[in-house]
C-alpha positions in Angstrom: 3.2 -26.1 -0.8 -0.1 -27.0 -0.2 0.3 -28.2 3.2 2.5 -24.6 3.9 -0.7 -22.6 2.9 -2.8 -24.1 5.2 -0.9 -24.1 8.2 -0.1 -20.3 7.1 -4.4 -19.2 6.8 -4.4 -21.3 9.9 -1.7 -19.2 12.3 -3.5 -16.1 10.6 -6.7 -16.9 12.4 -5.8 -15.5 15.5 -4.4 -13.0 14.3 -7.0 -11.1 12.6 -9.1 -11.9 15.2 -6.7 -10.0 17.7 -6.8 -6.9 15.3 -10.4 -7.3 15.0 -10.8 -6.9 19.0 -8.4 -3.5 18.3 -10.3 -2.3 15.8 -13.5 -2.9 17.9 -11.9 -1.3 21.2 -10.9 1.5 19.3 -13.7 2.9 17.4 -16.0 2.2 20.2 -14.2 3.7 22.8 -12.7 6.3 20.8 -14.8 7.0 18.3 -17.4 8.7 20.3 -21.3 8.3 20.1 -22.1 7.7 16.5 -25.4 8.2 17.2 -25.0 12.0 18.3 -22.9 12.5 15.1 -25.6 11.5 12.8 -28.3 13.2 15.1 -26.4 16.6 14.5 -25.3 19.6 17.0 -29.1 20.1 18.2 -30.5 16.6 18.7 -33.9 15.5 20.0 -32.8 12.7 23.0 -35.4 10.6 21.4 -34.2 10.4 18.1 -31.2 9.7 19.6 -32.2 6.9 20.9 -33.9 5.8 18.1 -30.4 5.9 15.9 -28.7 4.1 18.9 -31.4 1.5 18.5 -30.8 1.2 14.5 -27.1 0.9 14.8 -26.8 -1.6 17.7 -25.1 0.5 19.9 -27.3 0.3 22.6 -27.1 -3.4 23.4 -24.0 -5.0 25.3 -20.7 -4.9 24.4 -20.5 -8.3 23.4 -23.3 -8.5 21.1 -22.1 -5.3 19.4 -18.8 -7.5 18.7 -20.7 -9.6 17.3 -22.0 -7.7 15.0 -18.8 -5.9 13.9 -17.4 -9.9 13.3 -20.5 -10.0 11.5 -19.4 -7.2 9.3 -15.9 -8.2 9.0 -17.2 -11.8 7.9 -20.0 -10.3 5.3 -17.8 -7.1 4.6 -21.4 -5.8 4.8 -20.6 -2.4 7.0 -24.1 -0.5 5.9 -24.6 2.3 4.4 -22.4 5.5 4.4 -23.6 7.9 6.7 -22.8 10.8 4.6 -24.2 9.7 1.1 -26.4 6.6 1.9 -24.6 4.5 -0.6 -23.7 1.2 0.1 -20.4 0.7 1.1 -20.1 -2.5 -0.6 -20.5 -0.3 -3.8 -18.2 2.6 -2.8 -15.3 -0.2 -3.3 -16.7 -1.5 -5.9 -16.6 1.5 -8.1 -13.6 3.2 -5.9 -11.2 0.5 -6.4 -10.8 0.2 -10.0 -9.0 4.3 -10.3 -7.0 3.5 -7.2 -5.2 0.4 -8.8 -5.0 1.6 -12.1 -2.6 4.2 -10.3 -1.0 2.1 -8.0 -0.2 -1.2 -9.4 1.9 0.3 -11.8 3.5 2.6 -9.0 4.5 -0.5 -6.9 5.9 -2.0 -10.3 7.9 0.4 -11.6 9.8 1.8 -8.3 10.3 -1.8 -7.3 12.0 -3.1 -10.8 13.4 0.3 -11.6 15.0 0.9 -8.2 16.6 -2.8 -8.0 18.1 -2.1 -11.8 18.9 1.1 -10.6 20.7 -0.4 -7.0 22.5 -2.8 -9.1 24.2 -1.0 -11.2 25.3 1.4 -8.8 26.2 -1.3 -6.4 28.6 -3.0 -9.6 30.3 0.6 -9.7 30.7 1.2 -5.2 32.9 3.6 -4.2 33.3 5.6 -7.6 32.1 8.8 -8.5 29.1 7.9 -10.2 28.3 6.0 -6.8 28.9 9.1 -4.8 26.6 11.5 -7.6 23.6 9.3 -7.7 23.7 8.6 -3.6 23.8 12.5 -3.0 21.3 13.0 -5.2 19.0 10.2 -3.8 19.9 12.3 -0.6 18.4 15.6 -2.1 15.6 13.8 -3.5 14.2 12.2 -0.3 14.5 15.8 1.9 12.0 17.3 -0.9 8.3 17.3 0.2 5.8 15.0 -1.6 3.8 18.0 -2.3 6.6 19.6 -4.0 7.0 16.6 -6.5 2.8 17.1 -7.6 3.0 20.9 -7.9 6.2 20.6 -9.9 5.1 17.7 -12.0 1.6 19.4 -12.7 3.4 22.3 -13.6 5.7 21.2 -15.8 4.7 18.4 -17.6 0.9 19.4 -17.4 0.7 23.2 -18.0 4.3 23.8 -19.7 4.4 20.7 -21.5 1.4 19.9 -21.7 2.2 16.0 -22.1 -1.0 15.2 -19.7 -4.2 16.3 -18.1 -3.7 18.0 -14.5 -6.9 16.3 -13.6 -9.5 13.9 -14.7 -11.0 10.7 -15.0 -12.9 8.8 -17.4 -15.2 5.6 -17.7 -13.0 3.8 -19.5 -10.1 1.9 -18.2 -7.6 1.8 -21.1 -8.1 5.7 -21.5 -7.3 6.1 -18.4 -4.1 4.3 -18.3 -2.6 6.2 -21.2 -4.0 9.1 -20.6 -4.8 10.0 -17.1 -3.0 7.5 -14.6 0.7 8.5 -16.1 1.4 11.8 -14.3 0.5 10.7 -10.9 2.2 7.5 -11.6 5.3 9.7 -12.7 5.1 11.6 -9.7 4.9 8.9 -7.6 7.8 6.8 -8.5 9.7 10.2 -8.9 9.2 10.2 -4.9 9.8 6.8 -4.3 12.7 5.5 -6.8 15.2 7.1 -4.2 14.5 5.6 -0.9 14.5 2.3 -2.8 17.6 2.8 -4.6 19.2 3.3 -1.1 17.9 0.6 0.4 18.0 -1.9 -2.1 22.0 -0.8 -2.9 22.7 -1.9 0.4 21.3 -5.4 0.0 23.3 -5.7 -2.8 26.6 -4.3 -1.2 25.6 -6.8 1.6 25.8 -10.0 -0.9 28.7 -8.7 -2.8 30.8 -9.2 0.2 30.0 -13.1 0.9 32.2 -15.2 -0.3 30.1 -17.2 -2.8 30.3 -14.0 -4.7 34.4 -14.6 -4.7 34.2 -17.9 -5.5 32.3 -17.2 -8.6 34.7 -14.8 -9.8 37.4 -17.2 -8.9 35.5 -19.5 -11.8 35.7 -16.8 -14.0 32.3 -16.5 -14.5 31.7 -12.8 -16.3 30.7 -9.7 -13.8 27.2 -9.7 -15.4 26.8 -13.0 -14.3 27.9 -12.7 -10.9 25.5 -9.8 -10.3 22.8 -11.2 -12.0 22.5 -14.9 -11.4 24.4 -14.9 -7.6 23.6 -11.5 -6.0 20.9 -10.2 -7.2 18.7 -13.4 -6.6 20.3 -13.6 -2.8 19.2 -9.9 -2.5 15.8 -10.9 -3.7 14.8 -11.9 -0.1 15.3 -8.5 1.6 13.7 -6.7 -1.5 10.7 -8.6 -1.3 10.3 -7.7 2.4 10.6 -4.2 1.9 8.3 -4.8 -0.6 5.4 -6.2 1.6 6.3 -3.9 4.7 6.1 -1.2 1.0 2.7 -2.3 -0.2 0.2 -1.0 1.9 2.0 2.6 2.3 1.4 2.5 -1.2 -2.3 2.1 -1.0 -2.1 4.6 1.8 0.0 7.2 -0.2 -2.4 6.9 -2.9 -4.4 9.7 -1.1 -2.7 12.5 -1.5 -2.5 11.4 -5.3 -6.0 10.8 -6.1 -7.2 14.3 -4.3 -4.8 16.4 -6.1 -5.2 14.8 -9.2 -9.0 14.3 -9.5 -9.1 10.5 -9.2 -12.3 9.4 -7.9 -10.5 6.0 -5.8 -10.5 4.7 -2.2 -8.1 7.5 -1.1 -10.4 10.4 -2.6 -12.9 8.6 -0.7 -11.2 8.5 3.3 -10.0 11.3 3.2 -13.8 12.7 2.5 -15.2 10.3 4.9 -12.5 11.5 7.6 -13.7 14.7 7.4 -17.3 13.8 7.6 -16.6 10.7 10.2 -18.4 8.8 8.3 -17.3 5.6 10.7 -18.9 3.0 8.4 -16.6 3.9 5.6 -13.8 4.4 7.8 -13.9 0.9 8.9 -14.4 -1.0 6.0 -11.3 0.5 4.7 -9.0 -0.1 7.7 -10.4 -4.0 7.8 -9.6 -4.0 4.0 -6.0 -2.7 5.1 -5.3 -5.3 7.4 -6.9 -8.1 5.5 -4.6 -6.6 2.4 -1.0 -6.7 5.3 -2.3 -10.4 5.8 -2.5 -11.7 2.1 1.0 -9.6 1.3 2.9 -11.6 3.8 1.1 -15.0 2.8 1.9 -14.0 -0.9 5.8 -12.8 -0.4 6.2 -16.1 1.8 5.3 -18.1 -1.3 7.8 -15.6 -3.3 10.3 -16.1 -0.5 10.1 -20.2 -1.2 10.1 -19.4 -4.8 13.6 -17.0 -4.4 15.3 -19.5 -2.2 14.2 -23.2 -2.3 16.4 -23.5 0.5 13.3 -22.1 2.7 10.9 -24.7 1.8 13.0 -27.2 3.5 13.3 -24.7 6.8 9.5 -24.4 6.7 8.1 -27.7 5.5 
């Protein structure tokens, strides 16, 4: 295992660098002159300059890519250009709200919607099968923003089973109290998709002909499903997991503005509308760097689900 994670941080090398060039290209090239945006509409050429000078952007390309390495290395981007607050310290105190929220959200649709898959995959072809895939049909064609004005609706205002909005300075209050709606509303959107796509893993095993063979034994249906197909169908669910995982992180915008959550996505989307670069590129390095320990981590799982693999990749 040990000699697999090394060779794996190794290959990723080249890797990140190659993003890292992207990332450099594009907000260089297409980001425009960050110097004008923090100058304002009426700038004096000279202060111009002077910014241009502070930020770097005035010497050659290749010493500005150092210092973005630099950055990526440190994850030191600066300051934000917007609040001057360190942007070290915006993830610091941003991160904590967004995986309180979404760390439960990537749990519960991903156990929910295999349980959920399995049992409609032990029932295929009845009625119940047909119900619950025509309703995962209606479910996806309804808009994301539907789900959070219906939720806030009903179980905030009519119900009144949670706060709409808010946020607190303490971490266990706000995991009873605070995170559950948007977490509600968030696996409400997502347990469909993944009920669809998970059943058809399942419908895939079911027809091998281990599965056979272990009814031939006489080995009881719950056995079958549990033991045989739903550990063979573990290795497409934990892909669609890691392709999953940073959508979720992404998704969690629209979550924390409507609900109040002071996170990472409150935080992009405000520094979006400011472009407030430094911000924006310490969260899409974070992104990628997130991608790269996902597929190093469900690589490990994928050894774990199926010795079979360590012998392919040893």
């Amino acid at each position: 295992m040990g000699r697999f994670l090394l060779r794996r941080l190794w290959q990723a090398i080249p890797t990140i660098a190659g993003v890292m060039l992207l990332l450099f290209i594009l907000f260089h090239q297409v980001g425009g002159d960050p110097a004008e945006q923090l100058a304002g509409l009426i700038a004096d050429p000279v202060r111009v300059a002077e910014i241009r000078a502070s930020l770097g952007v005035d010497r050659p390309w290749w010493e500005q890519l150092g210092l973005f390495a630099r950055e990526v290395l440190t994850f030191d981007f600066g300051r934000s250009w917007a609040t001057n607050e360190e942007v070290r310290n915006i993830f610091a105190t941003r991160l904590g709200p967004t995986l309180t929220v979404m760390l439960p959200v990537l749990v519960l649709e991903t156990v929910i919607g295999a349980l959920l898959a399995l049992l409609v995959a032990a029932v295929r072809g009845s009625l119940t099968d047909r119900a619950v895939m025509v309703l995962c049909t209606v479910a996806m064609s309804i808009s994301f923003l539907v789900y959070i004005i219906v939720f806030q609706y009903l179980f905030g205002f009519r119900l009144g089973w949670f706060p709409v909005q808010g946020w607190s300075d303490d971490p266990l209050r706000n995991l009873a109290v605070y995170a559950p709606l948007p977490v509600l509303c968030a696996v409400a959107v997502s347990i469909a998709p993944q009920v669809r796509l998970y059943r058809s893993f399942l419908l895939e095993e079911l027809e091998q002909d281990y599965v056979r063979t272990a009814r031939a034994k006489g080995l009881a249906e719950r056995t079958v499903m549990l033991r045989h197909v739903l550990r063979n169908a573990a290795i497409p669910i934990l892909t669609n997991v890691a392709i999953h995982l940073p959508g979720v992180f992404v998704g969690s915008f629209l979550l924390e503005k409507f609900f109040s959550i002071p996170g990472l996505g409150r935080e992009v989307i405000a520094a979006v509308e400011r472009s407030d670069f430094p911000v924006i590129k310490a969260v899409t390095v974070g992104l990628v760097l997130l991608t790269m320990l996902i597929n190093l981590l469900v690589d490990v799982l994928y050894r774990i689900a199926d010795p079979r693999m360590a012998g392919r990749n040893a």
